[in-house]
C-alpha positions, 0 to 999 in steps of 0.5 A: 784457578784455571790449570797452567799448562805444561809449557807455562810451567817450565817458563816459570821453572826458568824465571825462578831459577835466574832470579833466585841467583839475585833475589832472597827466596821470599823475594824470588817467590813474590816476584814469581807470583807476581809474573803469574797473575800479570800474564794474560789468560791463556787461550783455549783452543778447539782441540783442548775443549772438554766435552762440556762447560757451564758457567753457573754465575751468570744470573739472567733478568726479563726484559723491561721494555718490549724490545730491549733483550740488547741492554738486557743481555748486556746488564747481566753480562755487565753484572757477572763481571762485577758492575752494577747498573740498570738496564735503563742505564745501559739503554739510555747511553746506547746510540741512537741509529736507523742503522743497527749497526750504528745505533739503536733502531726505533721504539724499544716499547713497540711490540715485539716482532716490530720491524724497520722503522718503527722499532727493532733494536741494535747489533753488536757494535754499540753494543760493544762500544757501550760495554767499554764505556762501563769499563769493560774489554768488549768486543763486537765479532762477526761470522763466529764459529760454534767452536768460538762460542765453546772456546769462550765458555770454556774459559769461563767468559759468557758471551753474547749472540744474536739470534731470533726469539725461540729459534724462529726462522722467519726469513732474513730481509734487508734495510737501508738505513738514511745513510745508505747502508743496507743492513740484514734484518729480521723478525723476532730478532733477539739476544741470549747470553750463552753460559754453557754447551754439552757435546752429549750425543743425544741431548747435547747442545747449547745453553742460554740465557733468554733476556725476555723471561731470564730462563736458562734453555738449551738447543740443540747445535743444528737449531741454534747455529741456523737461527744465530746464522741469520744475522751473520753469527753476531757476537759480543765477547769481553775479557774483564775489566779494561786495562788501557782506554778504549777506542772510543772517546765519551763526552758528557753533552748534558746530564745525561747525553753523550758523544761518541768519537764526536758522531754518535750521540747517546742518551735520551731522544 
């Protein structure tokens, strides 16, 4: 159980001292225990982080489509926090987009390194919105910071990122979607699930789980933050099971299609 801080302490000093005035003892030390587990997790801020963290329940998959790291990604961070579904579960619910940010882009079988049109993959939204769909409390981040991804580690929570296959820096480009977005893409664009980080002078870095073979590979801070810069630091963070509904409204259009906010259509093309 994670430490509580000094201040949390003292709150839960003064909780019992007011109701053990009302309550029996055993009373009094249910309902103490009852306020500790319904409060949210505290954060963990930059300044509190150890030196290093590493979750070690995170258990990674390969892929089963060519470009299909996303659902990859998704299905084993689905799994750490206790639910079972398949990668082609996770998949055929996905939206389906020419704008990654709305859907998934293309053919998920082309060879990987594919670019627009013909097939690449999908970004951190639907993603996001897909998790919730699951149940869980996933949110899709944009421009996050190394010291975002440590905070979450250290709090134990795995996270997702979108970067390029082994670091690769093959030059950022731009699509335009059929509906008139421009969208940053770029070749080999891949996604790891980061499950730790070692601030060690020499061989410190981050380390992640690589959905193309499930290995669990560290890089350095300077190699992995310019490549994760490329598509603006894409992240998707969740923080457990979902206690009220989500932004999203899901509808069953047939045995296996759905509609998301009545615009998004997700399932078999």
């Amino acid at each position: 159980m994670a430490r509580l801080l000094d201040a949390d302490k003292r709150r839960f000093s003064q909780i019992e001292d007011k109701i053990s005035v009302y309550l029996r003892p055993s009373a009094s030390l249910s309902l103490i225990v009852f306020c500790l587990f319904a409060l949210p997790p505290h954060p963990v801020h930059a300044d509190d982080l150890p030196p290093s963290a590493f979750i070690d329940d995170v258990v990674g998959h390969p892929q089963e489509h060519n470009l299909s790291c996303e659902s990859r990604s998704a299905t084993d961070l689905v799994a750490f926090w206790g639910v079972t579904i398949t990668e082609d579960d996770f998949f055929r619910r996905l939206p389906k987009s020419d704008n990654p940010h709305r859907g998934f882009l293309g053919d998920a079988d082309q060879p990987a390194g594919t670019m627009p049109p013909y097939g690449y993959g999908v970004y951190a939204g639907p993603i996001a919105a897909n998790l919730r769909s699951f149940g869980l409390d996933a949110r899709a981040r944009r421009y996050w910071t190394l010291h975002d991804l440590k905070a979450e580690i250290a709090a134990g929570r795995p996270v997702i990122i979108w970067s390029t296959y082994d670091m690769r820096l093959p030059g950022v480009q731009e699509w335009t979607s059929s509906d008139g977005e421009t969208s940053l893409v770029v070749q080999w664009q891949h996604t790891f699930i980061v499950v730790g980080y070692d601030d060690a002078p020499d061989e410190g870095g981050i380390y992640l789980i690589d959905a193309y073979d499930a290995g669990v590979k560290l890089f350095s801070y300077a190699a992995f933050d310019t490549a994760w810069a490329q598509l603006e630091r894409l992240a998707v963070t969740v923080y457990g099971p979902l206690t009220k509904p989500g932004g999203r409204e899901w509808a069953e259009t047939g045995a296996e299609g759905f509609v998301v906010n009545g615009r998004w259509e997700a399932g078999p093309e």
